[in-house]
C-alpha positions as CSV (number, residue, x, y, z in Angstrom):
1,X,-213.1,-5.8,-272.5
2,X,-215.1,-6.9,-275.8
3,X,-218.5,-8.1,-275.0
4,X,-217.7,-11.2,-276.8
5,X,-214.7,-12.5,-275.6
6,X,-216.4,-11.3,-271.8
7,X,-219.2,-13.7,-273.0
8,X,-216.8,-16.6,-274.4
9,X,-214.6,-16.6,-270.7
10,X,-217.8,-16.8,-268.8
11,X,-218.8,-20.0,-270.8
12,X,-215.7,-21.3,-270.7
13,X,-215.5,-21.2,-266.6
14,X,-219.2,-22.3,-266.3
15,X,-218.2,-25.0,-268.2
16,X,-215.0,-25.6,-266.2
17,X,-217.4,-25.6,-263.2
18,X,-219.4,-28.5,-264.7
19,X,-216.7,-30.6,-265.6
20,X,-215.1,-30.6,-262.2
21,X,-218.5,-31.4,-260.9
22,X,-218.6,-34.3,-263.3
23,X,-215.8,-35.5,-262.9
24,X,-215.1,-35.5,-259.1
25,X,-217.0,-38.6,-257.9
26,X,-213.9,-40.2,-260.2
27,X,-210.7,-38.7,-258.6
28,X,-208.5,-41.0,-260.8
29,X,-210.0,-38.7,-263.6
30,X,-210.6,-35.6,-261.8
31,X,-207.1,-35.3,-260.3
32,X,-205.1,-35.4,-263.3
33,X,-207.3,-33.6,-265.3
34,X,-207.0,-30.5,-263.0
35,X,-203.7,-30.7,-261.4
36,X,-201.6,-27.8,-261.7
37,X,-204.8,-25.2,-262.5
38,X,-205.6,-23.8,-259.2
39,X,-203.2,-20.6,-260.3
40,X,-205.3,-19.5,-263.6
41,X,-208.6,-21.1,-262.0
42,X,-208.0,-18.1,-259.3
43,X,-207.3,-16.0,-261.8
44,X,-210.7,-16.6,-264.0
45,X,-212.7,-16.2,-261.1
46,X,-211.6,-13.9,-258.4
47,X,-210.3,-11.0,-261.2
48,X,-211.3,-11.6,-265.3
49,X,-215.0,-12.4,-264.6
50,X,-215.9,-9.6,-262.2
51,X,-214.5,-6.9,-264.5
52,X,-215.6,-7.9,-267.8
53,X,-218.9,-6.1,-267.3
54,X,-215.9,-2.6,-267.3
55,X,-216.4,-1.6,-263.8
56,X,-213.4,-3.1,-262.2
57,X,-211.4,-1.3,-260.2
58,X,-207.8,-1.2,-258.4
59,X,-207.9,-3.9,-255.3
60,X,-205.5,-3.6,-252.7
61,X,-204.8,-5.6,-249.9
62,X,-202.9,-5.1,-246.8
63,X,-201.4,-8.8,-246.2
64,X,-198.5,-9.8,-243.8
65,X,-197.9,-12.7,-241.3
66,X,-199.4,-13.1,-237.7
67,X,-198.9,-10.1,-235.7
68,X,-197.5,-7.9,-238.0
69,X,-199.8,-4.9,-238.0
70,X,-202.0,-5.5,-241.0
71,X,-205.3,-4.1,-239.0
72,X,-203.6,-1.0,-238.2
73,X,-201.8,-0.5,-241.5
74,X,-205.2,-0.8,-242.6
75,X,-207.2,1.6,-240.1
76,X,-204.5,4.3,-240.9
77,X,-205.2,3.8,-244.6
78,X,-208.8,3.6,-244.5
79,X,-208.5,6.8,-241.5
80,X,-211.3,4.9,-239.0
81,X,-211.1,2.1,-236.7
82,X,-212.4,-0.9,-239.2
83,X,-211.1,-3.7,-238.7
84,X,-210.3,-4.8,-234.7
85,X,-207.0,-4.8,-233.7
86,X,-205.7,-7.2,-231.2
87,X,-201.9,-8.3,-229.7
88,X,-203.3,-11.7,-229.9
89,X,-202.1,-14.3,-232.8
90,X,-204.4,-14.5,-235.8
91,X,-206.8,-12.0,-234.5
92,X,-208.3,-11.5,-238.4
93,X,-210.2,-14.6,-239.5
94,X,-212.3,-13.0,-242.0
95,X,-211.5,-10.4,-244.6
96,X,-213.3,-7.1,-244.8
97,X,-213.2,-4.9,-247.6
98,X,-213.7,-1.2,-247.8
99,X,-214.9,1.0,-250.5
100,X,-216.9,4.0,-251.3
101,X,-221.3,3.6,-251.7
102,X,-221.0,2.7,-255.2
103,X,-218.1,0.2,-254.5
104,X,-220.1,-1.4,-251.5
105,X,-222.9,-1.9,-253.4
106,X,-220.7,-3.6,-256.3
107,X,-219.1,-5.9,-253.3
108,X,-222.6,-6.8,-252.0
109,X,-224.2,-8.0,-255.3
110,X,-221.5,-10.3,-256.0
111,X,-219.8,-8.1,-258.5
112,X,-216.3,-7.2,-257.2
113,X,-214.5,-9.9,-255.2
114,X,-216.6,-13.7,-256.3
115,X,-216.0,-16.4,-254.7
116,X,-216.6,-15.2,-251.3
117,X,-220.4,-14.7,-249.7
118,X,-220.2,-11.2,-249.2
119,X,-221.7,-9.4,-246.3
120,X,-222.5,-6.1,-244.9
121,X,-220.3,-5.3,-241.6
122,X,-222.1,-4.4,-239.0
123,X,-220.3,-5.6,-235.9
124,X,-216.4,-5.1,-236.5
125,X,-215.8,-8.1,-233.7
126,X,-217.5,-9.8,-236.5
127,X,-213.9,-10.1,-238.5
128,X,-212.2,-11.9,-235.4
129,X,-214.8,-14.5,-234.6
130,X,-215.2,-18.2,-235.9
131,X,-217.9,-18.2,-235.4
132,X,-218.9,-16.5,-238.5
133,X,-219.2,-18.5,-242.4
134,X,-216.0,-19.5,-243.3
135,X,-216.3,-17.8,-246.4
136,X,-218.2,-14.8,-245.5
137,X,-216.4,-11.4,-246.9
138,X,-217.7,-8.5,-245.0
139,X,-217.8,-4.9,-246.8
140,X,-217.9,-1.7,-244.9
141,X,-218.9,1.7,-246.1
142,X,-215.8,4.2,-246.2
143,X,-216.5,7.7,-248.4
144,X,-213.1,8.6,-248.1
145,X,-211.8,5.9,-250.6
146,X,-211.9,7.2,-254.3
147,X,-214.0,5.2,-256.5
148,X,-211.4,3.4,-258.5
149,X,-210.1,2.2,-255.2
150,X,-210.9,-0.4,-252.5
151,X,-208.9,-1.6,-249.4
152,X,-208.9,-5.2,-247.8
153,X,-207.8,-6.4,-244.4
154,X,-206.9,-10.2,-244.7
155,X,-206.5,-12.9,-242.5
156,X,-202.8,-14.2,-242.1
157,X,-200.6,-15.9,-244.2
158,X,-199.0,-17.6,-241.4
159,X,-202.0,-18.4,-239.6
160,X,-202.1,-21.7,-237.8
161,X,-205.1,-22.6,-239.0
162,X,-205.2,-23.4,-242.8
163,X,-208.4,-22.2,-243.6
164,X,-206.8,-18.5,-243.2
165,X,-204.4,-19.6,-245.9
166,X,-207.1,-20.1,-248.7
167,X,-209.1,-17.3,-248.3
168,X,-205.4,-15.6,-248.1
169,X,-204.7,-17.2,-251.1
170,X,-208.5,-16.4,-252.9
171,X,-207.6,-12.6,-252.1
172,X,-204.2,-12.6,-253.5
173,X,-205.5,-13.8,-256.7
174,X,-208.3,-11.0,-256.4
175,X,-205.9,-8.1,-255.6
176,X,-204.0,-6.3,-257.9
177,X,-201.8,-4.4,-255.4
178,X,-200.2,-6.6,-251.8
179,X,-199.6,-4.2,-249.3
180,X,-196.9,-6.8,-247.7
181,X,-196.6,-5.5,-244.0
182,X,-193.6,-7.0,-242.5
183,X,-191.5,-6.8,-238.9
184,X,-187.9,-7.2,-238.1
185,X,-189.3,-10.9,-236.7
186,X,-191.5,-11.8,-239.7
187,X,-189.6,-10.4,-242.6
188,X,-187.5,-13.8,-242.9
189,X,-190.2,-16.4,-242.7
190,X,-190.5,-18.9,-244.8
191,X,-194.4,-18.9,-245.0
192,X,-194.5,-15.2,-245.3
193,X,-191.6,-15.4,-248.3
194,X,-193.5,-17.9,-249.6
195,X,-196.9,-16.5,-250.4
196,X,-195.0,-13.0,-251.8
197,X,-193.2,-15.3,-254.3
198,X,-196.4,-16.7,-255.6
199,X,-198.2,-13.4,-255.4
200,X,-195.2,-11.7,-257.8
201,X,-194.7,-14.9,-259.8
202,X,-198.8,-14.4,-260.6
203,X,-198.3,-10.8,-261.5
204,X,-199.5,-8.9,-258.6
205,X,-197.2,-5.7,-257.6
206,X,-196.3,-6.3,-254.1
207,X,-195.3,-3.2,-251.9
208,X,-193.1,-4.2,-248.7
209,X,-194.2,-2.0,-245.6
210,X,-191.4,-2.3,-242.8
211,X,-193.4,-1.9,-239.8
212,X,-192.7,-1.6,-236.2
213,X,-189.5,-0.3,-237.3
């Protein structure tokens, strides 16, 4: 992307930034003023700005409703035991990403996924436990993964608690590619239909996965 026009979009969102912080003790102002942005505000943030330095690279994410498989669609891909897989509802309540040493590296400093605090994985209970930040994205280390590539495990898009639908929602905007896992019970709901709509509406390529078939 020209240097220029990188430089002009990253004004232009730090001065969206300040505005919104300006504005928001006035929510008779604010509200108006930003209503119906959240799409290209996702957009700007979680996929323009980290590539405009040219080292982007192809995001995918394996995303599905509550007990669909997305763990172990993602372990298969990935070829290791990642990210924990449980039988219980919304077992995933923080994403993890996975990427070759150059692409971890990128992930850690802030460079490939923003808004997010990213973090090294160390403990893969780590990624089922509230007791971690909320919005903590945790990176792991996997060679196997060419460079233009990286893989992420999300929480639901069905999940009962709503906080699993933002971060849901902050990774769709990131991702490029929606690995959409879906069962034979989860294919017709309505939150799962939903968040695919939006996610092809937006641009992203979505590729179903029929599993447990």
């Amino acid at each position: 992307m020209n240097a220029n026009l990188g430089q002009a979009l990253r004004g232009f969102a730090d001065a969206v930034s300040a505005l919104r912080e300006h504005l928001e003790p006035y929510p008779a102002l604010c509200e108006p003023a930003f209503a119906g942005t959240e799409e290209w505000q996702r957009l700007l943030t979680y996929k323009l700005l980290p590539n405009l330095g040219g080292n982007g690279c192809l995001v995918a994410a394996v995303a599905g409703g509550t007990n669909t498989g997305k763990s172990t669609v993602f372990n298969l891909l990935v070829h290791a035991d990642l990210s924990p897989m449980r039988s219980t509802a919304a077992a995933t309540c923080r994403p993890v990403l996975a990427g070759n040493a150059a692409r971890l590296t990128q992930c850690l400093e802030g460079g490939l996924v923003a808004g997010f605090t990213p973090l090294a994985l160390d403990n893969p209970e780590w990624l089922i436990s509230t007791d971690t930040p909320e919005e903590a994205l945790y990176a792991v280390l996997c060679e196997g993964l060419p460079a233009h590539l990286v893989l992420l495990d999300i929480p639901d898009v069905d999940s009962i608690d709503k906080k699993n639908w933002e971060v849901a929602e902050n990774i769709q905007a990131a991702g490029d590619v929606l690995i959409g896992v879906l069962t034979g019970e989860k294919y017709k709901d309505d939150k799962v239909i939903a968040f695919f709509r939006r996610a092809h509406a937006a641009g992203r390529m979505v590729v179903p996965l029929m599993n447990k078939a």
